[in-house]
N, C-alpha and C positions, 0 to 999 in steps of 0.2 A: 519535706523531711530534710534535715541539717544531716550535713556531711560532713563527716571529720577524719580529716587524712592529718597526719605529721608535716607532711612535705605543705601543706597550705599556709607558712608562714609569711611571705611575702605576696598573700594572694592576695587582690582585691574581694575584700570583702562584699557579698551582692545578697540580696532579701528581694527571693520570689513572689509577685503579686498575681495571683489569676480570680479575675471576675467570675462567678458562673450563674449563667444567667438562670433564674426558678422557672423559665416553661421551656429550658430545654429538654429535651427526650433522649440526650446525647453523654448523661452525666460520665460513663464510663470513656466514651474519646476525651468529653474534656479532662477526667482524672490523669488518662494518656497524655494530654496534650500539656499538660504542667510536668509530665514526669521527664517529657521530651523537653522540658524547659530547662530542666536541671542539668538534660546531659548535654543543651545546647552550652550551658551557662560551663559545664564542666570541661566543655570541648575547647572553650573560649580560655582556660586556665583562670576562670575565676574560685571563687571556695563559695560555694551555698551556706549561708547560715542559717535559712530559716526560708520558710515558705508559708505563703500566709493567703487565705480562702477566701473571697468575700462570694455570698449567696444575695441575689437581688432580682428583682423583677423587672428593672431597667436598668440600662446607663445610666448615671449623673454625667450630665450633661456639663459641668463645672470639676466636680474632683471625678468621674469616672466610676471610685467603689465607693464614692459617701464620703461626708465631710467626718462622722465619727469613726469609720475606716480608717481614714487618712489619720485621724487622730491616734487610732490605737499601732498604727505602723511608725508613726511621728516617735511614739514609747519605744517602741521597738530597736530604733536608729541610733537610738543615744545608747541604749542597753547593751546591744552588740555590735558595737561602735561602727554601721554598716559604713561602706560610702558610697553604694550604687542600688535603687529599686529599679527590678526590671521587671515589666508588665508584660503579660502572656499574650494580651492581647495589641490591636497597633490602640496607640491615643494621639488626640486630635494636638496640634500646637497651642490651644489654647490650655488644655488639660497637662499637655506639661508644663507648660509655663507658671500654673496656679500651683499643681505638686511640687515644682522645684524651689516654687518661693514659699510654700508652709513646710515643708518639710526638709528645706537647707541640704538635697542631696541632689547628685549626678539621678536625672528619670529617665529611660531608655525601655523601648519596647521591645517584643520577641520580633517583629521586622529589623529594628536597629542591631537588636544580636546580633540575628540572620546574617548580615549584611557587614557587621564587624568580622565575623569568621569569615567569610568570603575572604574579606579583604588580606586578610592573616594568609589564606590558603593560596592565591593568587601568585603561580611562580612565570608566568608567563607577558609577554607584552598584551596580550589579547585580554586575558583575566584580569590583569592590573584596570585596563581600560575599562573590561565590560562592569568591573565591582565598581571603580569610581563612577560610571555613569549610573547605578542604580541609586547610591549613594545622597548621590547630587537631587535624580530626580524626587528622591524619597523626602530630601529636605527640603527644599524648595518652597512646595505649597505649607510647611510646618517652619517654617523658616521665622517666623516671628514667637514660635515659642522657643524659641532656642538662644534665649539673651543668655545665660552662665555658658550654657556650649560653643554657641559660635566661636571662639576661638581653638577651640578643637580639629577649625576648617584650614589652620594652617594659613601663611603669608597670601602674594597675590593678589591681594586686593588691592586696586591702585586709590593714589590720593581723593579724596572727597571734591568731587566739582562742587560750582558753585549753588548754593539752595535744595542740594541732595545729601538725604539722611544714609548714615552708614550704613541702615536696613536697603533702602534702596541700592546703594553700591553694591552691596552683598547680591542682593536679586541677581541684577545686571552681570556682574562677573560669573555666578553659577549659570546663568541663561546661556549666555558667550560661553562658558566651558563646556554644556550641554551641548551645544551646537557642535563646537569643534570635536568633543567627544564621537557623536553617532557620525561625522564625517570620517573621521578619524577608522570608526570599527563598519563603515562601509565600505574601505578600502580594505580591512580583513577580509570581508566578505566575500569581497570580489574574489581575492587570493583566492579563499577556501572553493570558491566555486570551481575557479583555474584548473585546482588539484582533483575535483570531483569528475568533474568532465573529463580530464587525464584519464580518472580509473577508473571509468566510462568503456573509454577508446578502446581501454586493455583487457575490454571485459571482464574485469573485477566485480563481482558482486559487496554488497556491501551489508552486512549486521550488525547493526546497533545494541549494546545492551541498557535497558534501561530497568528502573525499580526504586524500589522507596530507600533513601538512604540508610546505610550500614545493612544493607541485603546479603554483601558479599559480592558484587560484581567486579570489583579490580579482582580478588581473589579469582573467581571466574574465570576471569581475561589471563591472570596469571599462567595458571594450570590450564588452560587450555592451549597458551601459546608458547607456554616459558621464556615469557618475561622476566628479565632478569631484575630490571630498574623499575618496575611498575611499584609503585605507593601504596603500600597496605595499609592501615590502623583500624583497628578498632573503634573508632571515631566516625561523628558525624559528619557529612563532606570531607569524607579523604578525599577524593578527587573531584577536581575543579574542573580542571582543562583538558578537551576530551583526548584520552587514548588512542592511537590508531595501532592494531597492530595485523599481522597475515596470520592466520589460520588455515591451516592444512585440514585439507576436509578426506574421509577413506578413500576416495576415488583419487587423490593426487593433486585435486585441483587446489589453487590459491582462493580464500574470499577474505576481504577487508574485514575487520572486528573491532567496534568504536565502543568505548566505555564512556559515559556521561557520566555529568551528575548526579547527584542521587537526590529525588523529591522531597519533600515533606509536606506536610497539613501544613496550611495558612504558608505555601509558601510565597512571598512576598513577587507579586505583580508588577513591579520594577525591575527585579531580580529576571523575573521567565522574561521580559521586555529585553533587557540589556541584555539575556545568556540566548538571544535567538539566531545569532550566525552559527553559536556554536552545537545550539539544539538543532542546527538544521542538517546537520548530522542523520537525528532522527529522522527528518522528514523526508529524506532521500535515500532512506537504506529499503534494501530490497525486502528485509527480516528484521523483525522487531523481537529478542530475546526480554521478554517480563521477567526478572527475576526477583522472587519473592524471599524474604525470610520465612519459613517454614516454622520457627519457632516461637513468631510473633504472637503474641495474646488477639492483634487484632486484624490479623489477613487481610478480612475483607474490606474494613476503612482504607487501609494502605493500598492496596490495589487501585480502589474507589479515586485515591488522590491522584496515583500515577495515571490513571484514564484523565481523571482532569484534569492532566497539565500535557496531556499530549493532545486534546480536545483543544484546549489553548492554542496550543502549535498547530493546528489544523492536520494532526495527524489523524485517520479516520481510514477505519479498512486496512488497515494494512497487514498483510502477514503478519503472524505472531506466534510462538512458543512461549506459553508460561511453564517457567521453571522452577519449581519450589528446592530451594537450598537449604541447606544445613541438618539433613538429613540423621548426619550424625550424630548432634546430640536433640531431636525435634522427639519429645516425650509422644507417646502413643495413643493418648487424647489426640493430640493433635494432627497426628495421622490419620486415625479415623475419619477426623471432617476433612482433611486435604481430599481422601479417598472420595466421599461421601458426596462432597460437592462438585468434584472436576472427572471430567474423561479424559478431555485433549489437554493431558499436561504432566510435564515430568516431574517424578522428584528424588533430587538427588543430592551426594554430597561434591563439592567443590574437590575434594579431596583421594575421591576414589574412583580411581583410573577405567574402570569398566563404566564408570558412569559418564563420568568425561567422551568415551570414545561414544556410549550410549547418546548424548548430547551431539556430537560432531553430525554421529550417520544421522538424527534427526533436521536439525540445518539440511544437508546434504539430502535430505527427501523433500522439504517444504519447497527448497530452491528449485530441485530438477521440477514440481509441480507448475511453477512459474515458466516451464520450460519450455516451450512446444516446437513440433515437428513443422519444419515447414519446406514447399517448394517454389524455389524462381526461375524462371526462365527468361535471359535477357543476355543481351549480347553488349553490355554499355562495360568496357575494363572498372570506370569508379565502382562503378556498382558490386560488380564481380568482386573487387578488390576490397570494398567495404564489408560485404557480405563476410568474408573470409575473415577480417577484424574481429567484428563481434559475436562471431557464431562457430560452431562446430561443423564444421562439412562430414555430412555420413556417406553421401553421395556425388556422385559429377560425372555428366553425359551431354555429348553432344546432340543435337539435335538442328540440323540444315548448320543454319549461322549461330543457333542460338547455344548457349547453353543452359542446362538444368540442372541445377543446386538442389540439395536434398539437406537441410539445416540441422539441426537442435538449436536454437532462439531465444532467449529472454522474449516475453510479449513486449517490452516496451522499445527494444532496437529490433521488430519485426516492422512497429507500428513505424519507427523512422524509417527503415529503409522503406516501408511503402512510399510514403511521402517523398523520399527522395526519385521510385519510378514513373511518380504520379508528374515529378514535376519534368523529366524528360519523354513523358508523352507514352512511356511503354505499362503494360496490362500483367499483373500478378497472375 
């Protein structure tokens, strides 16, 4: 559906193309998945003129939606003077290369979007690095359909050796900057680890939030921590680069609160590749907050996607609170089914302060359940000294030399200090 704002005068003009294949079972995600195209394409500042359907029982293997497709969109181009088609789906290099030469326009897919916005949104050295490296890897193997783009890739490419075609040079320079790249964001990693291990030591608990883009979770993290500078928009990937901030929980305690990105359907496999230091965020929080748009038409796909990109990350088992947002304005159809289908899960509005604290003492129960009581008896100062680190002392008694610790515990700095008694020879 064309879009027509005032303010799109200097906009690039763009013509949505989505395939949809006749034996999917899926027709309403994919109607979803063009509409999410529109507001990727809207988020990008481009202006939608027109969106256009093709129904087929295969790929064309050549044009992708048909050589008479191509034709009738060819109409189209000239008509409303487009200068960019963007495909819903990814397309192979050779498929763009044959669209850009029949059809004389800029062709880019819903990955190269993806992946344009990233790069838009990216205000950090990390983000900068981790977008260029999805970038790279996405062209690479498409690199020979990209004769009118390639220079889009910007200088750096050195002079032409001897009997090597400027396709080859290009290779070789993206390879080498690919290389330097994941060197480059292994040395973040390391950092990020540095600081994790820190808030470790200090027994910081850590909760992650994560959920399908424009759920509301910067707002979330907002109102829950009052963040003053935290990024809000109504836009897809407001935030890029992950949040950390302290949350105060009822009981007084401190726990870490990390905002990620936010998923999407068909998000781009280069993209979850390159964003993995920073999703390992996830993979190391104690609590996993889902948070859902409660308003959504399609809950259950969207959830469906955030499982599989945390299945990607090898996150699996881990604590969880699903949170259904936007309570406030979620019509009462759709309460019903929130109702209908869930026990263990909240729903609430971002907004309203009883729900918020309702939220907190939640965290604040899942946590203390990871918690257990535990006793040691040992007479080693590290030991003792550690102990007192990462745990709560409820208890402490002598006994002859020894003495006996009465904990509250995290399981997984129970599990290390055993191992640290195990290796000086003494018995839990």
């Amino acid at each position: 559906m064309p879009t027509h704002h005032s303010n799109n005068k200097n906009k690039e003009k763009v013509l949505l193309v989505s395939l949809i294949l006749q034996d999917t079972k899926q027709l309403k995600l994919e109607e979803y998945s063009l509409n999410e195209l529109i507001l990727l394409a809207e988020t990008a500042g481009l202006h939608v003129m027109e969106t256009i359907k093709q129904y087929r029982k295969s790929i064309d293997s050549k044009w992708f939606i048909g050589k008479g497709k191509a034709e009738e969109i060819k109409e189209q181009i000239v008509e409303l003077e487009v200068d960019t088609v963007i495909f819903n789906q990814e397309l192979s290099g050779a498929q763009v290369r044959n669209l850009e030469f029949f059809l004389d326009a800029k062709i880019i897919d819903r990955t190269q979007l993806i992946l344009d916005i990233f790069a838009g949104r990216a205000n950090t050295r990390e983000g900068y690095l981790q977008v260029e490296l999805a970038q790279l890897s996405y062209l690479l193997p498409r690199l020979s359909g990209h004769g009118k783009n390639l220079s889009r890739l910007g200088g750096g490419i050195g002079t032409r050796g001897p009997g090597e075609t400027k396709l080859e040079m290009d290779r070789r320079h993206i390879r080498d900057r690919i290389t330097d790249l994941k060197k480059k964001l292994q040395e973040v990693t390391r950092h990020r680890n540095l600081h994790r291990v820190r808030r470790k030591k200090s027994n910081l608990y850590q909760v992650a939030l994560v959920g399908y883009t424009n759920a509301g979770k910067s707002t979330l993290l907002k109102q829950m921590t009052g963040g003053a500078n935290i990024y809000i928009e109504n836009q897809l990937f407001a935030t890029l680069d992950p949040t950390l901030r302290t949350l105060k929980l009822p009981s007084g305690k401190n726990v870490g609160l990390t905002d990620t990105v936010g998923f999407i359907q068909d998000l781009p496999h280069d993209l979850v590749a390159a964003f993995s230091a920073t999703l390992e965020e996830v993979r190391e929080a104690d609590l996993i907050l889902h948070v859902v748009d409660s308003t959504s038409e399609l809950i259950e796909e969207q959830m469906n996607v955030v499982d599989e990109v945390l299945l990607d990350l090898g996150v699996q088992g881990k604590e969880t609170i699903v949170v259904y947002n936007k309570k406030d304005i979620c019509e009462s159809s759709q309460k019903k089914m929130i109702f209908a289908n869930n026990s263990d899960h909240l729903f609430i509005s971002a907004f309203d302060e009883q729900d918020i604290e309702q939220l907190k003492l939640s965290i604040q129960n899942k946590l203390l359940d990871q918690v257990k009581t535990y006793s040691v008896s040992t007479k080693e100062g590290k030991i003792i000294a550690l102990i007192k680190k990462v745990s709560d002392v409820i208890e402490e008694k002598l006994d002859e030399d020894n003495l006996i610790l009465t904990v509250r515990i995290h399981s997984y700095d129970a599990e290390m200090i055993e191992k640290q008694i195990k290796k000086i020879g003494e018995k839990v």
